[in-house]
C-alpha positions as CSV (number, residue, x, y, z in Angstrom):
1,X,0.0,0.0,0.0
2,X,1.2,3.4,-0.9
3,X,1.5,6.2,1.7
4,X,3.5,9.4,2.3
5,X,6.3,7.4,3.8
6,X,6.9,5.9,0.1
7,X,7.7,9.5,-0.9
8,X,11.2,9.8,-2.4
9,X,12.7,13.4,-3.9
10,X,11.4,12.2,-7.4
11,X,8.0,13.1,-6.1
12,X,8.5,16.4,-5.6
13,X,9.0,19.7,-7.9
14,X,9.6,23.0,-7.2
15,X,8.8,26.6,-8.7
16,X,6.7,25.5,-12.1
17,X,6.5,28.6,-13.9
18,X,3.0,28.6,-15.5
19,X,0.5,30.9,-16.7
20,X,-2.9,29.8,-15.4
21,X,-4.1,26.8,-13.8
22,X,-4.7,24.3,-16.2
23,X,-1.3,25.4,-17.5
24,X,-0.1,24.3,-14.0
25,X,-1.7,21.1,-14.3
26,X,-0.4,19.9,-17.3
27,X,3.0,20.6,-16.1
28,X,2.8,19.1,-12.7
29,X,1.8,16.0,-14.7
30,X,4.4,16.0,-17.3
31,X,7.2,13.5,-15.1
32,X,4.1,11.6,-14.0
33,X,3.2,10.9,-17.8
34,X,6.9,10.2,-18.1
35,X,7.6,7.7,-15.4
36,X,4.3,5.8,-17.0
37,X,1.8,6.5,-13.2
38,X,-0.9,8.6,-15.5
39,X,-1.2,8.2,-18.9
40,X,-2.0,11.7,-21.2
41,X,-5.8,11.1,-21.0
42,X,-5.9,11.4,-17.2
43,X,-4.6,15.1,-17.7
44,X,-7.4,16.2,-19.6
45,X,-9.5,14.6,-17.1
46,X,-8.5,16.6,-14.3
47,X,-8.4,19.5,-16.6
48,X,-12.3,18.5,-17.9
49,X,-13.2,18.0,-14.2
50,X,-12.4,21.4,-13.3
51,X,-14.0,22.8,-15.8
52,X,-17.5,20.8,-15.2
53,X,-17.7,21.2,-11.6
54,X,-15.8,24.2,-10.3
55,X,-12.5,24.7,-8.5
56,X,-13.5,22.1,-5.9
57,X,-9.7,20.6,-6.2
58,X,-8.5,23.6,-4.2
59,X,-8.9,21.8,-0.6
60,X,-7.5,24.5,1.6
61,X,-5.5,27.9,1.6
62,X,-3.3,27.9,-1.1
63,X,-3.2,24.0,-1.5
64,X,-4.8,22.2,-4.5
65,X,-5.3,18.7,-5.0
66,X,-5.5,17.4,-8.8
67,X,-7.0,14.4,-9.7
68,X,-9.4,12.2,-11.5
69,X,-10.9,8.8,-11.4
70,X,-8.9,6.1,-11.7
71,X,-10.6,4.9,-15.3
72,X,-9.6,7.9,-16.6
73,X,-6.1,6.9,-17.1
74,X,-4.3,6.0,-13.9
75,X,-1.7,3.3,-13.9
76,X,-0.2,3.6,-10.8
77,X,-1.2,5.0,-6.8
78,X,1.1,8.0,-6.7
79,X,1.3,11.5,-5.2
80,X,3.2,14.3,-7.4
81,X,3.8,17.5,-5.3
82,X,4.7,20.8,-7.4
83,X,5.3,24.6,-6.0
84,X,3.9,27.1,-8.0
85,X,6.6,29.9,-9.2
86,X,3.4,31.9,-9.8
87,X,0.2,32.4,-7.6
88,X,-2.2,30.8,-9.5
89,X,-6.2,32.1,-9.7
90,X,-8.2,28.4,-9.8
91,X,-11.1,30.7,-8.8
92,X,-11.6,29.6,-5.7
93,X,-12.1,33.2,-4.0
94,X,-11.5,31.5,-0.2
95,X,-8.4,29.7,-0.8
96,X,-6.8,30.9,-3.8
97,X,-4.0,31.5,-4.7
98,X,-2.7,28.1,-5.1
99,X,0.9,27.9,-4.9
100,X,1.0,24.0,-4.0
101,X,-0.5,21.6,-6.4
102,X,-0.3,17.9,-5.6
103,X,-1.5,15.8,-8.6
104,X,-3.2,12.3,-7.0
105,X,-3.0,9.1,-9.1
106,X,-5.3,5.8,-7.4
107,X,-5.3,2.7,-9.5
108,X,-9.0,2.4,-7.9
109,X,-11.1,4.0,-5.4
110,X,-9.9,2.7,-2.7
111,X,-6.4,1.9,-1.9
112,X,-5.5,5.6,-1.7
113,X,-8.0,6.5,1.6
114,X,-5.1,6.5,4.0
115,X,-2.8,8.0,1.8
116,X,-6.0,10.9,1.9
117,X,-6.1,10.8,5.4
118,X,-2.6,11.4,5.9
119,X,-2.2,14.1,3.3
120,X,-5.2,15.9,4.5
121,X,-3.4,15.9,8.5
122,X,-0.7,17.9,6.9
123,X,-2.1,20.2,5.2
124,X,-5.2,20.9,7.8
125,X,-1.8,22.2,9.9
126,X,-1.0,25.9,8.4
127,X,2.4,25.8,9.7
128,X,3.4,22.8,7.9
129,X,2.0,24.2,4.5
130,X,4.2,26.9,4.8
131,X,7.3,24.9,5.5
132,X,6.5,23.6,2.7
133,X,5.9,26.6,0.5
134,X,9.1,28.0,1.8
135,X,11.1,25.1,0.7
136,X,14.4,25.7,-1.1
137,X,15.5,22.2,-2.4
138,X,13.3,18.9,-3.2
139,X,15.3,17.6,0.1
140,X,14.0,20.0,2.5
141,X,10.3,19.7,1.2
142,X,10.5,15.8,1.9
143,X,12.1,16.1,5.4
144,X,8.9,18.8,6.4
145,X,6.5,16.1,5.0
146,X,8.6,13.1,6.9
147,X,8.8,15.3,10.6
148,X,4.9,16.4,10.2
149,X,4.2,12.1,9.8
150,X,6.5,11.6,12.6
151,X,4.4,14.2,14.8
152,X,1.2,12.6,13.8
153,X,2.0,9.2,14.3
């Protein structure tokens, strides 16, 4: 089963200079789509998502959470975290801008629950967002995400 623990400096990417948020998604996906964990199809998923019901992927103050069902073109349960060079307007007025975008892959609906639950303990904790927005090298963003899952468990 995949967690947080499982996370490795490959996951992570920092300062993605785009120009609006679906610009930000497809390039947040691009190594995913590379290392074979999404395929193309599941980017235009998220994207279509968005764009049918709203920015409900922004999931707290300048954090958004990218993702689509696992049909759409999932291979692999994976979480891709990206900084955003840029503030970025997903038009969702209480917790825009986003400047963190983690893209979710699940293989199904259900083997990624605790990875949910442990995501979601971080990021409820404002302090540990902004260690993480204030990151200077992929190294340092995993150590912050490692400490906050020794803390919790």
């Amino acid at each position: 089963m995949y967690d947080l623990r499982n996370l490795t400096i490959d996951d992570i990417e920092l300062n993605i200079d785009s120009k609006d948020w679906i610009d930000s998604i497809r390039k947040a996906s691009v190594k995913l789509i590379d290392r074979k964990i999404i395929e193309e199809k599941y980017v235009d998923a998220m994207i279509d998502s968005v764009l049918k019901f709203g920015p409900y992927i922004v999931i707290a103050k300048n954090v958004a959470l990218a993702h689509a069902r696992p049909e759409d073109g999932t291979i692999e349960t994976k979480l891709y975290f990206t900084t955003l060079k840029n503030d970025i307007e997903f038009g969702e007025f209480d917790n825009d801008p986003v400047k963190l975008l983690i893209v979710l892959s699940a293989k199904d609906s259900d083997s990624h629950l605790e990875l949910l639950c442990q995501l979601g303990t971080i990021l409820e904790n404002r302090e540990i967002v902004e260690k993480l927005l204030d990151a200077k090298t992929k190294e340092e963003f995993l150590n912050v995400i490692l400490e906050a899952l020794d803390e919790i468990q």
